[in-house]
C-alpha positions in Angstrom: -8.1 -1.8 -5.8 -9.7 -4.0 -3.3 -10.2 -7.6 -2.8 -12.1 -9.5 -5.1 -14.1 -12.3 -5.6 -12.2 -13.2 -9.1 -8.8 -12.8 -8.3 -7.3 -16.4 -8.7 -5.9 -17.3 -5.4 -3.7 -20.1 -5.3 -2.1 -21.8 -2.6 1.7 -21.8 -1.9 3.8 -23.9 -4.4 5.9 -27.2 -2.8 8.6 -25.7 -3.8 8.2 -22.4 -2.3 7.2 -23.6 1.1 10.2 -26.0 1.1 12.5 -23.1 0.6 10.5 -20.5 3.5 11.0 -23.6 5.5 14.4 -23.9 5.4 14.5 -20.2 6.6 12.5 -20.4 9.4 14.3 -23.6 10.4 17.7 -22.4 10.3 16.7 -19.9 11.9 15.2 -21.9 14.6 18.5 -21.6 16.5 19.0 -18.5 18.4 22.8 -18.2 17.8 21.9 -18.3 13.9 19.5 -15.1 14.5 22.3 -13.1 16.4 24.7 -13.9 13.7 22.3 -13.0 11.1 21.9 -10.0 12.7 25.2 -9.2 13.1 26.0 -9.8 9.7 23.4 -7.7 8.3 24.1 -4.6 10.9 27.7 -4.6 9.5 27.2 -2.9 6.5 30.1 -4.9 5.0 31.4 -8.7 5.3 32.6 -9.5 7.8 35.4 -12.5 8.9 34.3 -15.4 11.2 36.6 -14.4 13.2 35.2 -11.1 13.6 32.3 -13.0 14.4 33.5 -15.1 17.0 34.9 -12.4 19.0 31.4 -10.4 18.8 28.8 -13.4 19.8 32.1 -14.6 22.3 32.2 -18.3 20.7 34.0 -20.8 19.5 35.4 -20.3 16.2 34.7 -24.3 15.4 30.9 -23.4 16.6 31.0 -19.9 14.3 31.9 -22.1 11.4 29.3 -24.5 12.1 26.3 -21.7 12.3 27.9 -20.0 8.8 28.0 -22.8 7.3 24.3 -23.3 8.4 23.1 -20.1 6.8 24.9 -20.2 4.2 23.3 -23.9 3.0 19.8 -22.4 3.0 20.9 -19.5 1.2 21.0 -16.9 4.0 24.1 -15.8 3.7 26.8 -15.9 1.0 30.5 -17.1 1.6 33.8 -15.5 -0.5 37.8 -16.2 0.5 39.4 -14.0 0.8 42.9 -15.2 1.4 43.3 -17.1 4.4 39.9 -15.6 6.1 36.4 -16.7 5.3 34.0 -13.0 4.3 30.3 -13.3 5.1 27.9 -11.2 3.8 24.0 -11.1 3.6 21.9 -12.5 0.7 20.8 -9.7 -0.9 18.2 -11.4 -2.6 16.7 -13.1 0.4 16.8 -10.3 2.7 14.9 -8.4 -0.1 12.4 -11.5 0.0 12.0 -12.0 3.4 9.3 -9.4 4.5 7.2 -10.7 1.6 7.6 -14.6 2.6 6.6 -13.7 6.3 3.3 -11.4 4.8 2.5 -14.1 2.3 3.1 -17.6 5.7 0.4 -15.3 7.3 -2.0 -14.0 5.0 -1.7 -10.8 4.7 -1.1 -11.7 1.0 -1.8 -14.5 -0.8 -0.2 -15.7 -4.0 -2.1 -14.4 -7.3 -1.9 -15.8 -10.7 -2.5 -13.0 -13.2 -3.6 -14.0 -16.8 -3.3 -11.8 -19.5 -5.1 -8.4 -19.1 -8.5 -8.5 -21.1 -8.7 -6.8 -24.7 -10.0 -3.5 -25.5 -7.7 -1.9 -22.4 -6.2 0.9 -23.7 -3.8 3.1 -21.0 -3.6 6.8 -22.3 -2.3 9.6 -20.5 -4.8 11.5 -18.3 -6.7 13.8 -20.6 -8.8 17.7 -19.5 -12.0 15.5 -19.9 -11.0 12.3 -17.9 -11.4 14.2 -14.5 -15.0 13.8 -13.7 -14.1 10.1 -14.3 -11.3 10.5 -12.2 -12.8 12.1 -9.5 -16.1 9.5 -9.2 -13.6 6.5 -8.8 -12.1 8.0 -6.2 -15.4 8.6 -4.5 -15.8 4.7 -5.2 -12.3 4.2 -3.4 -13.3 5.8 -0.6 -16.6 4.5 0.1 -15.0 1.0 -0.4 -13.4 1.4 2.9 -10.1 -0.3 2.8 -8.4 1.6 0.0 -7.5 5.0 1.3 -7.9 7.3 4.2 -9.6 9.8 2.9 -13.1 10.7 3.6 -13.7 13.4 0.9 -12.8 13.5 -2.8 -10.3 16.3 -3.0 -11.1 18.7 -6.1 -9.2 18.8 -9.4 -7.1 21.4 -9.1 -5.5 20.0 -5.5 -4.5 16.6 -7.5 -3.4 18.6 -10.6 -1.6 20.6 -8.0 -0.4 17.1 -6.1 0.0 14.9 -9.5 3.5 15.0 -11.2 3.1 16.2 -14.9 4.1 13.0 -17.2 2.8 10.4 -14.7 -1.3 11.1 -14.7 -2.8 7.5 -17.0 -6.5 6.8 -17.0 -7.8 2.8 -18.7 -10.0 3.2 -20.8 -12.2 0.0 -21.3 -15.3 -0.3 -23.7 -15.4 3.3 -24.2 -15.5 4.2 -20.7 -12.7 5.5 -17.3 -12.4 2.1 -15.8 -9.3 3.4 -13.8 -6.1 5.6 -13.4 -2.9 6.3 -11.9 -1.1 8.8 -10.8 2.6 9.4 -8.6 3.1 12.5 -6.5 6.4 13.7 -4.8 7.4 12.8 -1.2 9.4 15.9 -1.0 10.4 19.2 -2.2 13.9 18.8 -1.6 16.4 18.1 -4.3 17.4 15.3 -2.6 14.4 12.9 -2.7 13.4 13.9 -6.5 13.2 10.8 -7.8 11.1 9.4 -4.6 7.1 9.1 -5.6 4.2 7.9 -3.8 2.3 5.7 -6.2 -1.7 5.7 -6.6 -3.9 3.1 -8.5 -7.3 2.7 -8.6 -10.4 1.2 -10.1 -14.0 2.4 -10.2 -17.0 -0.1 -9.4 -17.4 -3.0 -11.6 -13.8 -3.3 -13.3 -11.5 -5.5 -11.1 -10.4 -9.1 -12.2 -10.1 -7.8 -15.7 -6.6 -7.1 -15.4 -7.1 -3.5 -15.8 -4.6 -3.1 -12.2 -1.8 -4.8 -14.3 -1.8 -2.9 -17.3 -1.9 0.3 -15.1 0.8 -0.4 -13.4 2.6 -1.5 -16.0 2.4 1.5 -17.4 3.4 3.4 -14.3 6.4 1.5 -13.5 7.8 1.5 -16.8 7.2 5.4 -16.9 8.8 5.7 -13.9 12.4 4.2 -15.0 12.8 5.8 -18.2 11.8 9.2 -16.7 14.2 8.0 -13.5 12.3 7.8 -10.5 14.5 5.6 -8.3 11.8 4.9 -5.3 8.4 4.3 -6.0 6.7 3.4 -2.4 2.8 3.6 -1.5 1.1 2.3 1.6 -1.5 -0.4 1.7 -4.2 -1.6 4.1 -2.9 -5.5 5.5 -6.6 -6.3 4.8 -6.5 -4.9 1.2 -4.3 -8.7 -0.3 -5.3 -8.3 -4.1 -3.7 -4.4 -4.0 -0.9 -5.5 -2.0 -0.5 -8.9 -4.4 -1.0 -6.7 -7.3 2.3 -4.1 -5.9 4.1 -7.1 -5.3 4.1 -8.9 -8.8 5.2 -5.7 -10.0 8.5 -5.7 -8.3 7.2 -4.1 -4.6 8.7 -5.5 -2.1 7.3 -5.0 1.5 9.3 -2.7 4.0 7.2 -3.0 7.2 3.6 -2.5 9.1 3.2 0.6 10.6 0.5 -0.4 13.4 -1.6 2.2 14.5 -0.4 5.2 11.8 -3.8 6.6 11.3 -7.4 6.7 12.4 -10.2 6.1 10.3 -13.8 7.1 10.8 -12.7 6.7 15.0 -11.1 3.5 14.3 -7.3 2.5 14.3 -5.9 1.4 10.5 -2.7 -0.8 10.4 -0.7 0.2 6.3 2.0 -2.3 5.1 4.3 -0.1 3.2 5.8 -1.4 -0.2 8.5 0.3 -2.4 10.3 -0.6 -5.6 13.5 0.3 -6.3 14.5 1.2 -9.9 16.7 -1.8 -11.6 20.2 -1.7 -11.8 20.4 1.8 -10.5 23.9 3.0 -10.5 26.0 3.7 -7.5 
């Protein structure tokens, strides 16, 4: 999926940039980054006084930063008798890459209506693969979707393809686009880790087609127990990477320089998901 001329763009809510603001401005103070830091590293809450003795202040000005962070939501405060337990905000350190990628472009928010009628997401069917195969000659050719430079053949992404996870949408009678996840690893250990694919062919984006694919993959996904889904985006790619993220991506990092691309350099902001309540 690439950018798009009818993806409905819309600017930053009041009430979002109020919040990111508070953030940033907290974090305007340098003592307030080292604690953050700190806290985070731990692994654990952690006392104020274990605090103090680690940045070597005051334990009136420790108090004062907590309680900063703590206002804005940046940390979260428990007793625990007489001692004070910090901890990280899970929530906003999970939201924090994506506010940073969305204050600088790299993603804009989307609104996404309801997917147009007539989509119908099937699994991946013996006769779907010349479809298959000319949309991701399309992806290619588009430039900022994928690395490769030649469509590989059918039996290396039957080969690649987990069984159970190949959909094709299916649109006025015709392939409009697919998906497919593919292990990360043989080992036993990372079976439930998937690299995520989804693309369109020529002529079908802003139809909502990317939603209901994904949707479909992500909900296939947790029932059949994949705990990581992760793929890798071009920063210049914001509908894809806005499409990942209203699915429950969340941005990990930008790995600059990972590849080259027809001689040039090529920057990929990698997403994952994590499956819901996943137990311990």
């Amino acid at each position: 999926m690439q950018e798009s001329n009818d993806a409905s763009w819309q600017q930053l809510s009041a009430q979002d940039a109020a919040t990111y603001a508070s953030w940033f401005g907290c974090l305007a103070e340098p003592m307030r980054v080292r604690m953050l830091h700190a806290v985070a590293i731990a692994g654990e809450p952690v006392t104020v006084g274990e605090l103090t003795q680690q940045l070597e202040i005051s334990q009136s000005t420790c108090s004062h930063h907590v309680r900063k962070l703590a206002k804005v939501g940046l940390v979260q405060l428990r007793r625990q008798g007489t001692a004070t337990l910090v901890s990280v905000d899970v929530s906003c350190c999970a939201d924090m890459p994506n506010v940073a990628d969305l204050v600088m472009g790299l993603v804009a928010p989307q609104r996404f209506g309801e997917p147009s009628p007539g989509i119908v997401v099937r699994p991946l069917a013996s006769g779907d693969w010349s479809a298959v195969r000319r949309i991701y000659a399309e992806g290619i050719a588009a430039q900022n979707i994928m690395f490769e430079t030649e469509v590989p053949s059918r039996r290396s992404l039957e080969h690649a393809w987990l069984p159970g996870h190949r959909w094709t949408a299916e649109i006025d009678g015709r392939v409009a686009g697919w998906a497919a996840v593919k292990p990360i690893s043989p080992r036993p250990q990372y079976s439930g880790v998937v690299e995520t694919m989804v693309h369109l062919g020529d002529g079908f984006y802003g139809r909502g087609i990317g939603r209901a694919l994904i949707d479909r993959q992500v909900t296939a996904a947790d029932k059949a127990g994949l705990w990581t889904l992760q793929t890798s985006v071009f920063p210049e790619n914001r509908a894809r990477t806005a499409l990942h993220l209203a699915a429950g991506f969340r941005t990990l990092g930008m790995r600059e320089r990972i590849g080259r691309w027809r001689g040039q350099w090529r920057h990929t902001l990698v997403l994952e998901r994590r499956r819901p309540a996943d137990p311990g």
